[in-house]
N, C-alpha and C positions, 0 to 999 in steps of 0.2 A: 504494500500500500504506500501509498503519496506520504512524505515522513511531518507531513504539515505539523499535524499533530501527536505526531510518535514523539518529537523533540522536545515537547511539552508536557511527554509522560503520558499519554493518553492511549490504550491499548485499543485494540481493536478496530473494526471498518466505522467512518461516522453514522451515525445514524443506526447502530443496532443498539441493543438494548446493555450489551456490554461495553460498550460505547458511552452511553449516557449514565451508566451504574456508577461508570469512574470518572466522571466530570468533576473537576471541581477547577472555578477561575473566580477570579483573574490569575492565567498563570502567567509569570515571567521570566525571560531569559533578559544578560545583558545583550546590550546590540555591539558591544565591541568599539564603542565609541561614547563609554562613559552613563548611558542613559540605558533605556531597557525597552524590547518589544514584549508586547503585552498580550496572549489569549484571549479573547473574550466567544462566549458561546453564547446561542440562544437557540432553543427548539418549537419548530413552530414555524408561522407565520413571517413575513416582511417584517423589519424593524432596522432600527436604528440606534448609537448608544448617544444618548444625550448627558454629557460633562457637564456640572456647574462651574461656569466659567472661565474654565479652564480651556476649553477646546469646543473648535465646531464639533454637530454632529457628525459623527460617523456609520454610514451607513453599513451593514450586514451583507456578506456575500452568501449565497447556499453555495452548500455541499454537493455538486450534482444534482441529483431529484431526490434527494432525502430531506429529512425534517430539520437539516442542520444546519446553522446558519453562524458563521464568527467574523471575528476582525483581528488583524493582528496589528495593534494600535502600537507606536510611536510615542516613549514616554520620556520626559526629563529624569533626568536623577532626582530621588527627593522632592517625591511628590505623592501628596493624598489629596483622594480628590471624592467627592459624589457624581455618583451618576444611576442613571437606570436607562430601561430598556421600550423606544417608543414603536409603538404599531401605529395603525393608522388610525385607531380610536381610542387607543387609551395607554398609558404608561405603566410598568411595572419595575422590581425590583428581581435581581438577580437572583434566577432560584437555586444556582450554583455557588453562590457565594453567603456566608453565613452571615458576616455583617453589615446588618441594614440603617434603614437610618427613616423612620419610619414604617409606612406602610409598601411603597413604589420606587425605593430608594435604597441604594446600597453604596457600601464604601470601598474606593479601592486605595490600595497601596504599595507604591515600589519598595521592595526590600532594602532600600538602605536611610525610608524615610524612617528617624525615631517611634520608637513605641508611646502608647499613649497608655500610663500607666491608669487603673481607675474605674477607666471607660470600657463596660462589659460590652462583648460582641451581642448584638440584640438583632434577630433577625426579622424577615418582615413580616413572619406572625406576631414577635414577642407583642409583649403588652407591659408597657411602661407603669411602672409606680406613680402613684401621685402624692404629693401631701396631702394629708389628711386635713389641715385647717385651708378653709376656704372662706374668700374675704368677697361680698359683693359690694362692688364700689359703685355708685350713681354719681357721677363727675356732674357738679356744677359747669364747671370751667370747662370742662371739655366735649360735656354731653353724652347721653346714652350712659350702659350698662357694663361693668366688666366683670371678670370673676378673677381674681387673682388669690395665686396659693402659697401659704408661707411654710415653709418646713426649719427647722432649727436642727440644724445638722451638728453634732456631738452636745445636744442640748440647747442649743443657740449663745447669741453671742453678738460682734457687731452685726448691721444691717448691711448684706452687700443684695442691691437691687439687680437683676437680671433684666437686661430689658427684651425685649422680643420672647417675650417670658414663655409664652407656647411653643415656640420653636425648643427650649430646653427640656419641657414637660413632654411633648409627643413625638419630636424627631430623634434630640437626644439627651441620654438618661442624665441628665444635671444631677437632679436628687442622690441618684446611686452613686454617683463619682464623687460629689463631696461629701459625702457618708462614708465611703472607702478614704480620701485623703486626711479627713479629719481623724477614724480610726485606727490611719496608719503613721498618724503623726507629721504628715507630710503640710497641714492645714489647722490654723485654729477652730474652736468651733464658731458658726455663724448662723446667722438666720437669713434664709434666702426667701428673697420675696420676688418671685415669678410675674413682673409685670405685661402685659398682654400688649400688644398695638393695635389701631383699628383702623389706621390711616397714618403710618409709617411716614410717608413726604410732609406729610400735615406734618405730624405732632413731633417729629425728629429735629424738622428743620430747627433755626436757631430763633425759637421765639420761646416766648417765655411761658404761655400757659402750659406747658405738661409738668414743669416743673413747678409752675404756683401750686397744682391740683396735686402734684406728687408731696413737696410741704403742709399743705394746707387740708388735703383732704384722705389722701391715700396712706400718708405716716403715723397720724392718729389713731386711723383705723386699725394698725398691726398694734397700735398699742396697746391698745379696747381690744387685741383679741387675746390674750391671755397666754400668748407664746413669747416665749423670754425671749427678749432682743433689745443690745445695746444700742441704742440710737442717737447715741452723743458722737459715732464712728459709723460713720455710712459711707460706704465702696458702693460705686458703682461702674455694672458691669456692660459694657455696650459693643455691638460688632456693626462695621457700616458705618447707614443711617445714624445706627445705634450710637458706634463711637462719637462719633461727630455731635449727638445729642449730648454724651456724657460731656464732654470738654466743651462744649458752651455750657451745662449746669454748673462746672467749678467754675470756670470767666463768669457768669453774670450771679451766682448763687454760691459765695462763697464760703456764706457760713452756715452750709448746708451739708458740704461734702468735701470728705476728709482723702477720698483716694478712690482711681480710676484703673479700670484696667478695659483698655481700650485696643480692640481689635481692628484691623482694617478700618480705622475712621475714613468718612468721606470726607475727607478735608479741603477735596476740588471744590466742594457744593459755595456756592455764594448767591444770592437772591439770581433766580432766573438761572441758571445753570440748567436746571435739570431739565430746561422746556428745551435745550440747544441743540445741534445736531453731533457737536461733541461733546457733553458736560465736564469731559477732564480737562478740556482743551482752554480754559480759562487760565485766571490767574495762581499763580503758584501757590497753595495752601488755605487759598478760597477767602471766607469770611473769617474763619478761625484766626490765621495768620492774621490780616488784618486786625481785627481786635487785638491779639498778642502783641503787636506792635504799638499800639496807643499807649498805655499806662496800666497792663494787667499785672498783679502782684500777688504769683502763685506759691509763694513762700509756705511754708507749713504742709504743703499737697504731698502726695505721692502719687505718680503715674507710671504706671506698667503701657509701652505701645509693642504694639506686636503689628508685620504684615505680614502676610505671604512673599515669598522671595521670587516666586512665580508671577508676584503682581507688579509686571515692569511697569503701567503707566499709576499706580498709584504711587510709587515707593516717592517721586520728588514732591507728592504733597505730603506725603506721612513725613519724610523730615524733614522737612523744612518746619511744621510742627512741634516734631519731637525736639529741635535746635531753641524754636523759640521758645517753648513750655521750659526749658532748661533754665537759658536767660532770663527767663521773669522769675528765677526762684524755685519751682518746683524741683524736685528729686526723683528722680526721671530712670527708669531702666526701658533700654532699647532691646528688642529682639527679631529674628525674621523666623517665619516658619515655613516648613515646605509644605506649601503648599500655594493654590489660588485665590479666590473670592470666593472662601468655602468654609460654612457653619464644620467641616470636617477636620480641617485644618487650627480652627478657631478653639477644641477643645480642650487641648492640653493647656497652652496659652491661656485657658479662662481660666484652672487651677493652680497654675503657676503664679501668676501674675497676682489673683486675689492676695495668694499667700504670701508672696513677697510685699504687696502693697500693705497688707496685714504686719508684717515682722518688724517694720519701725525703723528698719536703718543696719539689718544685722539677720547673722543665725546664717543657717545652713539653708534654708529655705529660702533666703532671700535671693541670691545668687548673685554673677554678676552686673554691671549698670546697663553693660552691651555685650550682647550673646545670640547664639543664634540655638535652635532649639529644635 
């Protein structure tokens, strides 16, 4: 037989049943040139594997006239990425590969990206844990309904806010990983409060009501709920949109919040950006930079920024950021992750980072100011 997939460990003709018994991908080989070709299967129907961010689609080739269909994808070194598998009506997750990331979603990874300690393999049946305390918040300020869940991971402790809060709750397991980092010493304990978005461009951009409503109506509330949390020390935790929210709440809300751990912020974002036909293609570090440049005094802060090393056109707005958050005072740790513009890459990074913004200036946990991870 054709050694397509013999070289990948795959025994028998495609398409039999001892064939598919022994599937299991993403498998990879290096390409001989530092980076890695990558197996992917799918059985079945037409499709395609759609990358978060990372990569166009890639289309599926069959197997002759059997049920088998793959790609042998082109990877960088040091790279984690999400993806799933599209048809022509509906998307799914990898039923060959055990870690999912949701329901339709799975995760892949070149062998020489870092492990992610913590973060259980959840496939695309599991069923995610939730916190038990549930908070229904009716926002003046921002209007409508929300349900946000607070859990206090080794008891609780300060408040670090998650923003995009469902994506931690139902894509990935937040809860179980700083349950594991806190039991294993790697994490103080904390009380994580799963905040929800309902309009992401709204309420991220840099205005002021999410975080009036987050002061004024949503922090109250966790304290009316009877789950121990320090609220004199509020982290928070933001990717994107998200980060770009968090670091306008320390600029314009500073005696709100004591440390950030900020993933991929959108720092190109500045009014009107995101209507453009390139949004990054503005000015260098967006509105953020600006501000940092007037008179901001982030003295007393702790910031954790992390981006993906795969993200070439973000990395000139994330430092030139990270440069000026320095200059005004804050206490700043840099780092890049492999990965894209990807909640996949983004999870070690939220653990890390908490924790070191948590340790004060020290410890083994903290690590060091610039790292790569």
């Amino acid at each position: 037989m054709d050694d397509t997939f013999a070289r990948f460990g795959l025994p028998g003709e495609p398409g039999t049943e001892e064939f598919w018994a022994a599937a299991a991908t993403p498998a990879p080989l290096p390409d001989g040139a530092g980076g890695w070709t990558t197996l992917f299967l799918w059985r079945g129907s037409p499709a395609s594997i759609g990358f978060e961010s990372w990569s166009e689609p890639v289309p599926l080739r069959r197997w002759g006239d059997t049920d088998c269909w793959y790609a042998e994808v082109a990877m960088p070194a040091r790279l984690r990425v999400t993806y799933q598998f599209r048809t022509a009506d509906a998307a799914y997750a990898d039923p060959f590969n055990p870690v999912g990331a949701g329901g339709d979603r799975s995760i892949a990874a070149t062998p020489d990206a870092p492990a992610q300690p913590h973060w259980p393999a959840v496939g695309a049946d599991g069923v995610l844990p939730l916190p038990r305390t549930r908070l229904r918040w009716t926002s003046e300020r921002l209007g409508g309904r929300r349900t946000v869940r607070v859990h206090p991971a080794g008891g609780g402790g300060p408040v670090v806010l998650l923003l995009d809060g469902d994506d931690w709750l139902y894509l990935h397991p937040a809860m179980t990983a700083f349950d594991s980092a806190v039991a294993q010493g790697d994490l103080p304990p904390v009380t994580l409060v799963f905040v929800p978005a309902r309009d992401r461009e709204a309420e991220f951009a840099c205005r002021p009501a999410l975080w009036e409503a987050i002061r004024d109506e949503l922090l109250p509330l966790v304290a009316e709920s009877g789950v121990p949390a320090d609220r004199d020390r509020l982290v928070v935790a933001g990717q994107s949109l998200g980060g770009l929210s968090a670091m306008y709440a320390a600029l314009e809300f500073p005696g709100l919040v004591s440390g950030l751990a900020c993933q991929s912020g959108s720092f190109w974002w500045a009014p009107g950006a995101q209507d453009l036909a390139d949004p990054m293609g503005g000015p260098v570090g967006g509105a953020v930079a600006a501000r940092l440049r007037e008179r901001a005094d982030l003295s007393g802060l702790r910031v954790a920024f992390d981006v993906g090393e795969h993200e070439r056109r973000m990395l000139p707005h994330c430092e030139l950021v990270e440069t000026l958050a320095e200059q005004a005072g804050a206490t700043v740790r840099v780092s890049r992750s492999p990965s894209g513009h990807d909640r996949a890459g983004w999870r070690h990074a939220l653990l890390r980072d908490v924790s070191w913004v948590l340790a004060g200036g020290g410890g083994p946990a903290a690590g060091p100011p610039h790292a790569h991870g």
